[in-house]
C-alpha positions as semicolon CSV with decimal commas, in nm:
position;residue;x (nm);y (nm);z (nm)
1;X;6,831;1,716;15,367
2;X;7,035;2,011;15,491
3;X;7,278;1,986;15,177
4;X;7,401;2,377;15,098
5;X;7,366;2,303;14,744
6;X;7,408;2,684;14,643
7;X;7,710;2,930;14,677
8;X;7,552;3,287;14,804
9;X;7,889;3,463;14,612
10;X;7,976;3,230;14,296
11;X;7,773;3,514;14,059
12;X;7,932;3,819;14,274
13;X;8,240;3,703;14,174
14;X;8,209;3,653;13,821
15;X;8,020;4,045;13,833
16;X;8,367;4,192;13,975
17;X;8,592;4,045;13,750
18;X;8,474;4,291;13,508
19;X;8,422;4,523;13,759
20;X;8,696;4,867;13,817
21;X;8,896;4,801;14,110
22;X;8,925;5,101;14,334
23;X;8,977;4,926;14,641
24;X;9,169;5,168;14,894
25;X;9,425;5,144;15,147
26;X;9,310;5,282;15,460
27;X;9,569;5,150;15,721
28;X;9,898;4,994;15,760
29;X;9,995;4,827;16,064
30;X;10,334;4,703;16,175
31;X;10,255;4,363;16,043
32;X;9,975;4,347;15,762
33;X;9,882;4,647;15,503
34;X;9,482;4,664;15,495
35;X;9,278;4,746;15,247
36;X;8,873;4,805;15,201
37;X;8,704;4,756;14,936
38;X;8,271;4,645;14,840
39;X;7,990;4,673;14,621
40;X;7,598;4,768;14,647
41;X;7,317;4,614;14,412
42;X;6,987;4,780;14,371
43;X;6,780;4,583;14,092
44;X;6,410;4,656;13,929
45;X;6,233;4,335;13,786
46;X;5,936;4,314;13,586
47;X;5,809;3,936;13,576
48;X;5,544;3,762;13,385
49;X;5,455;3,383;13,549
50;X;5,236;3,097;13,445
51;X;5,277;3,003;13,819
52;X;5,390;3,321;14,060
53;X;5,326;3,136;14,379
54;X;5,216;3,449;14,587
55;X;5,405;3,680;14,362
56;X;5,113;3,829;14,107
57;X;5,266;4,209;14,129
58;X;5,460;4,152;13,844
59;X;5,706;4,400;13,960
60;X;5,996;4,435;14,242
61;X;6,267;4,631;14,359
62;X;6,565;4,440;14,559
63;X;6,907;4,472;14,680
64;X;7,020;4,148;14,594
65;X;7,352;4,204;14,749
66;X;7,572;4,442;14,946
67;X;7,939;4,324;15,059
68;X;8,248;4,503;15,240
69;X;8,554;4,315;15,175
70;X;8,899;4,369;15,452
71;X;9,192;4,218;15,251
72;X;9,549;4,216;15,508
73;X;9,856;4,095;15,347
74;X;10,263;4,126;15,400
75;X;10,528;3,979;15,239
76;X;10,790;3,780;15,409
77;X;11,171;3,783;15,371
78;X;11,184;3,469;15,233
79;X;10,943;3,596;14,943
80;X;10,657;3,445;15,038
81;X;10,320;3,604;15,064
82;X;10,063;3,605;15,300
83;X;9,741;3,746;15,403
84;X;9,421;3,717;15,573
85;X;9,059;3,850;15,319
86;X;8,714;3,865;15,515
87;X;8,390;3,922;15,317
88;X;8,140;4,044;15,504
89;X;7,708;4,052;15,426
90;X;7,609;4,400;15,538
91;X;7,256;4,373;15,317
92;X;6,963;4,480;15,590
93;X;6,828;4,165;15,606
94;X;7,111;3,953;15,606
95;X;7,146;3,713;15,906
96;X;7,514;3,639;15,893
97;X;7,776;3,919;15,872
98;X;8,083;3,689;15,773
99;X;7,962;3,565;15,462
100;X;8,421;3,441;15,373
101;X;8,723;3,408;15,608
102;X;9,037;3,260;15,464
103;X;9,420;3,273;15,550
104;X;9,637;3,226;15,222
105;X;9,998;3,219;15,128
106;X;10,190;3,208;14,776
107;X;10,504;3,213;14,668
108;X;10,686;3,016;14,358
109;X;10,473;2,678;14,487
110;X;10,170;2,833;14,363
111;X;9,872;2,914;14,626
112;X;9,732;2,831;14,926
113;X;9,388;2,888;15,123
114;X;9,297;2,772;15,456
115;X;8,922;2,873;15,573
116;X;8,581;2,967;15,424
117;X;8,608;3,021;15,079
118;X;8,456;2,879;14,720
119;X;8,628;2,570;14,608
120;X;8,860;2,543;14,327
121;X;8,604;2,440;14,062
122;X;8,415;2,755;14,160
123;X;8,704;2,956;14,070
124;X;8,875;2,810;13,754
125;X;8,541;2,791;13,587
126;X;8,508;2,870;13,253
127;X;8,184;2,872;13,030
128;X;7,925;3,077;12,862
129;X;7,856;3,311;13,135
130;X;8,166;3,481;13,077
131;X;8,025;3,630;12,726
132;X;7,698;3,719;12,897
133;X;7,678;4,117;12,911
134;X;7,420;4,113;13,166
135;X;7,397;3,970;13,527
136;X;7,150;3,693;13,469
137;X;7,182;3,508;13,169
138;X;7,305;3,133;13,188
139;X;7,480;3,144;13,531
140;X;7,150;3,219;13,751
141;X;7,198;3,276;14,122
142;X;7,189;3,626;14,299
143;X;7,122;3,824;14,002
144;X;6,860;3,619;13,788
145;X;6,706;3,276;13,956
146;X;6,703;3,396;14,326
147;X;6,497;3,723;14,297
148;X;6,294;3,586;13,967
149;X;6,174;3,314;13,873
150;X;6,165;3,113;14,194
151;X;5,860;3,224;14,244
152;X;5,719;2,930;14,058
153;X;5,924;2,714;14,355
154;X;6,167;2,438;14,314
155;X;6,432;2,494;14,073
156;X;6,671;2,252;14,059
157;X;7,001;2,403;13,984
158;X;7,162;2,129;13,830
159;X;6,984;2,158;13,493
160;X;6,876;2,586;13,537
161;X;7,191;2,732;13,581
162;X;7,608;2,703;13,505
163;X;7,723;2,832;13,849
164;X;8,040;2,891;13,913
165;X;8,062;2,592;14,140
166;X;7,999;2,244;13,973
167;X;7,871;2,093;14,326
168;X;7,814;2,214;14,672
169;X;8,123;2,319;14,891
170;X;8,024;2,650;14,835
171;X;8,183;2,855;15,179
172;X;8,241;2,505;15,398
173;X;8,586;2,520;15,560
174;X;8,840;2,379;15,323
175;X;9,221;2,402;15,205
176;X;9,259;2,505;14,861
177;X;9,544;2,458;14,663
178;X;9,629;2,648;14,304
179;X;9,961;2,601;14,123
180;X;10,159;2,781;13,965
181;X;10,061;2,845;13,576
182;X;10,253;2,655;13,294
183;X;10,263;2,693;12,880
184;X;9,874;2,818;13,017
185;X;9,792;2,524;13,202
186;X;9,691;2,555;13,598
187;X;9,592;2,278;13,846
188;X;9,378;2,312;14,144
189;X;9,236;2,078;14,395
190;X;9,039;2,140;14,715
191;X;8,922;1,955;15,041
192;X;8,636;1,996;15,260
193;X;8,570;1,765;15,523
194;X;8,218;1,893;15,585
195;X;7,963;2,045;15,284
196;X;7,786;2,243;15,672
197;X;8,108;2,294;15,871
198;X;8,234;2,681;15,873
199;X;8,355;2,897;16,088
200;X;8,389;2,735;16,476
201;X;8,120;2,467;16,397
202;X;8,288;2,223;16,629
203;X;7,936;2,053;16,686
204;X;7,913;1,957;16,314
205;X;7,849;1,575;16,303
206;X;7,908;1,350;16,007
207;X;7,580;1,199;15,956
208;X;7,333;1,513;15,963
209;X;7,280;1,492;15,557
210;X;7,527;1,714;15,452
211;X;7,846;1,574;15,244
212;X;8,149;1,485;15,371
213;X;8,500;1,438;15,243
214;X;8,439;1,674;14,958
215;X;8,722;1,655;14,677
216;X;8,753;1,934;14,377
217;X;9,014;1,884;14,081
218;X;9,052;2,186;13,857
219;X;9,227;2,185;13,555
220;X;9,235;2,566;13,283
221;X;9,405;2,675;13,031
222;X;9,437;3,026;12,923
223;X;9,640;3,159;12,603
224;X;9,677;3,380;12,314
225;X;9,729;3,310;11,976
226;X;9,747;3,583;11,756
227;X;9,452;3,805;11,816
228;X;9,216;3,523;11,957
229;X;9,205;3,448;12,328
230;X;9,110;3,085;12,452
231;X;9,029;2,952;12,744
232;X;8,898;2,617;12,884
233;X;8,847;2,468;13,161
234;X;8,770;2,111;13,310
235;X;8,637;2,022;13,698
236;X;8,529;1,703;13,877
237;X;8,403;1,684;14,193
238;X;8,298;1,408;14,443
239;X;8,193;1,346;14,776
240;X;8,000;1,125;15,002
241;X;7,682;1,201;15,084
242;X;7,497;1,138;15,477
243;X;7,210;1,107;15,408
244;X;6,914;0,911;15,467
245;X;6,557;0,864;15,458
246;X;6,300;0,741;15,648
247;X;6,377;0,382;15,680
248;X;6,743;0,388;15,620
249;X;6,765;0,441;15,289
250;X;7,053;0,598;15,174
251;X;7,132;0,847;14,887
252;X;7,378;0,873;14,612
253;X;7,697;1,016;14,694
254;X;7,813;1,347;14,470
255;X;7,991;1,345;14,143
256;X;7,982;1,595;13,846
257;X;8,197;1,654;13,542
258;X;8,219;1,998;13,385
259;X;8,408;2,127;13,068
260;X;8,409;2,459;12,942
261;X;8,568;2,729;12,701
262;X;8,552;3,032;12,568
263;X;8,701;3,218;12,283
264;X;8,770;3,621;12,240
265;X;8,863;3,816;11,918
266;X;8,783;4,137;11,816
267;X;8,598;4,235;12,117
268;X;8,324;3,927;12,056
269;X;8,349;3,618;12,265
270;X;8,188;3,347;12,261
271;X;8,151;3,055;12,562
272;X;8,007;2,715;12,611
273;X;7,969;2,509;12,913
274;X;7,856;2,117;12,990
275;X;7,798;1,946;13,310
276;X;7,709;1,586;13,407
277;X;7,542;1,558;13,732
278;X;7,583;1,206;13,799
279;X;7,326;0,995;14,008
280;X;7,428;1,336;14,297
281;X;7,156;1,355;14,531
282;X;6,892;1,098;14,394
283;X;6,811;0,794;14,640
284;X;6,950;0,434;14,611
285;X;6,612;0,319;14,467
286;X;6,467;0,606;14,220
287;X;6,849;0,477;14,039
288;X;6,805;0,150;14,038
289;X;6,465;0,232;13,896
290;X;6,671;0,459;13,589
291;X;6,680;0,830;13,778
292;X;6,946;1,035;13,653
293;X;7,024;1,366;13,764
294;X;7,101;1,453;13,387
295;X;7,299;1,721;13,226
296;X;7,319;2,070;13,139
297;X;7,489;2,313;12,861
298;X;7,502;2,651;12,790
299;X;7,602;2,848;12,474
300;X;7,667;3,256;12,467
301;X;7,784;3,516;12,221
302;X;7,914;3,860;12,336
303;X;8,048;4,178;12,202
304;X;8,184;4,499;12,406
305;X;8,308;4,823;12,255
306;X;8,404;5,106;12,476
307;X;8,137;5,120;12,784
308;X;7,903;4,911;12,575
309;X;7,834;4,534;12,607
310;X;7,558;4,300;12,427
311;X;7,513;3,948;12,430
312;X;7,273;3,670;12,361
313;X;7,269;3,308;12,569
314;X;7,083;2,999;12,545
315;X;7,106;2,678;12,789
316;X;6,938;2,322;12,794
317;X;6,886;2,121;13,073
318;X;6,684;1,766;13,171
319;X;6,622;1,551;13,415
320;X;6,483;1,200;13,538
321;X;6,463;1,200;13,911
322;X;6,233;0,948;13,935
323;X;6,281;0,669;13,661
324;X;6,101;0,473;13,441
325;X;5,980;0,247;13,733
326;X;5,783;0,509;13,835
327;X;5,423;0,567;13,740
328;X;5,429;0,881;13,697
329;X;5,764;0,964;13,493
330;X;5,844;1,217;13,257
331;X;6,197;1,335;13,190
332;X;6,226;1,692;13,324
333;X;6,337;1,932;13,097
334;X;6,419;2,314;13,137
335;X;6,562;2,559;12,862
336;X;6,623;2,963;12,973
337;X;6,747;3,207;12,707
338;X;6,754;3,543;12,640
339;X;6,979;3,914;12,585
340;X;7,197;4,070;12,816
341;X;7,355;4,467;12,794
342;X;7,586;4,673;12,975
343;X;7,708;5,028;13,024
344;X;7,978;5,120;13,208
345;X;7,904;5,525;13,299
346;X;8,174;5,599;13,538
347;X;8,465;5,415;13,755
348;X;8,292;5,142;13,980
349;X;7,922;5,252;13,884
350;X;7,736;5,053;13,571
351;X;7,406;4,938;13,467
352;X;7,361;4,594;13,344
353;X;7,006;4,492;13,184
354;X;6,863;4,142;13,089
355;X;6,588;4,030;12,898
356;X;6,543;3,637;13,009
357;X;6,293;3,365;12,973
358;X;6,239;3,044;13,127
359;X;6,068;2,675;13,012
360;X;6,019;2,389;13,253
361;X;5,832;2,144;13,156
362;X;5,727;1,786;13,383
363;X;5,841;1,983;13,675
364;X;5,987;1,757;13,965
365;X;5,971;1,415;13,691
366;X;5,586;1,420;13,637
367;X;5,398;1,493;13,350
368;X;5,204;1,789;13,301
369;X;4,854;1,822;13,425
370;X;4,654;2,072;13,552
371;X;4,759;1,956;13,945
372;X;5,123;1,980;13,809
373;X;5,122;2,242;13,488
374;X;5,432;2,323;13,322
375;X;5,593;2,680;13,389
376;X;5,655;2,995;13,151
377;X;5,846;3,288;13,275
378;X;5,923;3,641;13,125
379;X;6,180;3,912;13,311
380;X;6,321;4,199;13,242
381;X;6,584;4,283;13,517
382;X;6,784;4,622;13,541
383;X;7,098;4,585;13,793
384;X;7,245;4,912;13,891
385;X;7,588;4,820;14,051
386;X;7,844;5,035;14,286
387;X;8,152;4,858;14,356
388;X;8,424;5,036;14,538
């Protein structure tokens, strides 16, 4: 299976958002003002493993991610915006320099993106991870999962981490649409015709094992009563999925449910997330035989005061992939937990830190044994980030 089942810039997103903005202009044109902006990670993690696969240092340094973002836009006469952003990977070992392309207008009809860019459920998430005061905690991805505890091999994301995607469009080629916000309420839908089509991929087939007519409803609120913030959020996404097996056997096509929310007073918040992964992914005849892809939550508490942040998070997540027909089952369970802090020391330069710890037990549906023993891991991660 070629599925992209993980977005490369859902957690780089959610890390600007609290980020200053001190994007520049550097250039206006007759048609399109431009403007440049980026960030640089360097991170230092300290990792204790049951299983480190190769990885028995116990110590790294890594640049999880470096990005330079162009952003062109104009206004018409009629009112209308429109624009053109590119995000482009300029780590030194990145193989792709485009990493997003999109076109987008808006106007009084709300918003909308043509190209390579995170779906709508990506976007409009909302969920514990927003409390989290560190870069890890219980989104995963870039700054926690990728450079930590994969070691041990074969994470599945659907029950170790929130993401800000619920499925798999990730940076596929889609048109996005976001309307207009109401009394707090906001819609969004988006459709990809091909989970591996971006860019000029013109020999993309439809039966190569990615999915196809990808569909993502968003629906958030956002508010303010008093002193207390709310937020909430609630995505569903589907799609059909190509492939197969040896044999011909076919797989189950994509569907998840998400709800989320979050609440901030005071300078606390406090998030929760929960996702139902369907039958996604699983073949015809581990479900008839009871798989389930399962379900995950996520629950965080956060306070910031000045250039200070703390938090603590906690998430749950199991698993049958095999079912009960299967000699060997064992629901699959994984819980990760642990602190998060933040310091803000100048404009676009802060240190975030994380403390974070991982339990997977029956790894891959099987009980554990000593050819298949469950996995402990201990971090400590220390992100210094530069966004300009």
């Amino acid at each position: 299976m070629k599925k992209t089942l993980l977005a490369s810039t859902a957690l780089i997103g959610a890390a600007l958002l609290t980020a200053p903005a001190h994007a520049g202009t550097v250039g206006s044109g007759d048609n399109l003002a431009v403007r440049l902006s980026g960030f640089m990670w360097f991170q230092v993690n300290v990792i204790d493993e049951d299983i480190s696969a190769g990885n028995g240092r116990g110590f790294d340094f890594d640049i999880p991610e470096t990005e330079l973002h162009i952003n062109a836009s104009n206004t018409a006469d009629n009112g209308i915006k429109y624009g053109v952003s590119i995000e482009m990977e300029v780590n030194t070992d990145a193989s792709n320099n485009g990493d997003e392309v999109w076109a987008f207008l808006s106007g009084d009809f709300g918003r909308v993106e043509m190209g390579d860019q995170d779906d709508a459920t990506n976007r409009m998430l909302v969920g514990a991870f927003q409390a989290h005061q560190g870069i890890c905690g219980p989104f995963g991805g870039l700054g926690c999962l990728a450079p930590v505890f994969q070691s041990g091999g074969g994470e599945p994301f659907t029950i170790a981490r929130t993401d800000w995607q619920v499925a798999t469009s990730s940076d596929a080629t889609k048109v996005t649409y976001f309307s207009p916000r109401f009394s707090g309420f906001q819609v969004g839908a988006s459709f990809t015709p091909d989970s591996g089509g971006n860019g000029a991929s013109f020999g993309e087939t439809d039966n190569d094992g990615d999915y196809e007519k990808m569909m993502g409803l968003g629906l958030n609120y956002t508010g303010k009563f008093d002193d207390f913030g709310i937020s909430a959020s609630v995505l569903y996404e589907t799609a059909t999925d190509e492939d197969t097996i040896n044999g011909g056997e076919t797989f189950e096509d994509l569907e998840f449910i998400y709800v989320g929310a979050k609440v901030d007073f005071a300078g606390f918040t406090v998030g929760a997330n929960y996702r139902d992964n369907g039958d996604t992914g699983l073949s015809k005849s581990a479900t008839a035989a009871g798989a389930d892809h399962g379900h995950y939550w996520a629950v965080a508490a956060g306070y910031k005061m000045g250039p200070w942040g703390v938090s603590a998070w906690y998430s749950y997540g199991e698993r049958d992939p095999l079912g009960s027909g299967s000699s060997s089952f064992a629901t699959e369970e994984m819980v990760r937990y642990g602190l998060g802090g933040r310091y803000a020391i100048a404009p676009g330069w802060q240190l975030r830190a994380d403390l974070s710890f991982l339990e997977w037990e029956n790894r891959g549906g099987t009980p554990s044994s000593t050819s298949n023993p469950d996995q402990d891991s201990t971090a400590f991660i220390l992100t210094n980030m530069i966004n300009f």
